[in-house]
N, C-alpha and C positions, 0 to 999 in steps of 0.2 A: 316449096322452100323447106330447106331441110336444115334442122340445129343442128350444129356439128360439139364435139365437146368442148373445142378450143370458147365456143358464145358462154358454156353450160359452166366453165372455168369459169371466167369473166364474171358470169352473172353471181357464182357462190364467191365473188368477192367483193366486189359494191355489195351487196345485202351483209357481207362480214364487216366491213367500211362504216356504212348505215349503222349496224346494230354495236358498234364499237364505237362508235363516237354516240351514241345513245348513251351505252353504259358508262362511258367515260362520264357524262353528264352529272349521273349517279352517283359515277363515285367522288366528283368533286364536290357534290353536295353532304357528301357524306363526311369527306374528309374537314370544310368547314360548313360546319353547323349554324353561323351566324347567317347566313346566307339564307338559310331556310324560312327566314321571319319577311325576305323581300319576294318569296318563291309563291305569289297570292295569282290568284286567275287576274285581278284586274291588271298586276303588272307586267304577267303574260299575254294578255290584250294588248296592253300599250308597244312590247316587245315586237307581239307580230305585225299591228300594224306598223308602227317603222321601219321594220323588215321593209314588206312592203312598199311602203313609199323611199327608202331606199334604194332599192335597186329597181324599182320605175327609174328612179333620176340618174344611179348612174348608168343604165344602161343604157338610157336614151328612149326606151318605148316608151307605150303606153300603161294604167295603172294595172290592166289585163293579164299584164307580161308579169308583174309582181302578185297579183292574185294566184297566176297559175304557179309560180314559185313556192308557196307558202302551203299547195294542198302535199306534196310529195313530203316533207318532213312531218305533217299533219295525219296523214295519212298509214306515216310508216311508226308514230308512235302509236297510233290508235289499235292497229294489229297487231304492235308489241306489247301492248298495256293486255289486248284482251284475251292471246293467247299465253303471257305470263298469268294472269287470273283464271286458266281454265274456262275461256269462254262465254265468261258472268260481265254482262255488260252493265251493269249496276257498280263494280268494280272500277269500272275504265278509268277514269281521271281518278286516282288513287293517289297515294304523295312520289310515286315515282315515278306519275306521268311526265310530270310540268318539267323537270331534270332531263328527261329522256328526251323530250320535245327541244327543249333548249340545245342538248348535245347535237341534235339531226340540224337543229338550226342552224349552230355555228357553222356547220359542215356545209351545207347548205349555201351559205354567206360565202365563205372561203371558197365552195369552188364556183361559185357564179362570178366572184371577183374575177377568178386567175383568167374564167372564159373575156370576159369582158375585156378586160383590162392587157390583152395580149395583142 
């Protein structure tokens, strides 16, 4: 099985997608600053589990279908967090994780909808 360039296209644009709706995250954290006092781990908790149990119920599965949902945006900030810090995993959840996490989420949300819901 062979990558042709047309996949090698495609893939450096989802990862541009991902990492732009990331920074967008960021920057509207940055643009209001009141927002940053509700930007706590516990109500990042609460976020992702309703995530979550959101799209279990809309989409009909099981809670399975929504766990494995929630590792790709988790997953894609944790490698942004630790190659924006040079590697230093002590760094990772820094104040521009939880923004960055959020941005992959809404994205995340939006297009599981559009699959869904079609």
């Amino acid at each position: 099985m062979s990558i042709g360039i047309s996949q090698i296209i495609i893939l450096g644009i989802v990862i541009a997608i991902l990492l732009g709706s990331g920074y967008l995250g960021i920057y509207i954290l940055k643009q209001n600053p009141q927002f940053k006092k509700y930007l706590t781990t516990k109500n990042i908790v609460i976020i992702s589990l309703t995530y979550i149990f959101a799209i279990s119920l809309i989409s009909g599965e099981n809670v399975a279908y929504g766990l494995g949902s929630i590792f790709i945006p988790l997953i894609i900030a944790i490698i942004n967090s630790l190659f924006r810090n040079k590697l230093k995993f002590k760094k990772t959840f820094d104040d521009k994780f939880y923004p960055f996490y959020l941005g992959v989420l809404v994205l995340s949300l939006i297009s599981i909808l559009t699959a869904i819901l079609k």
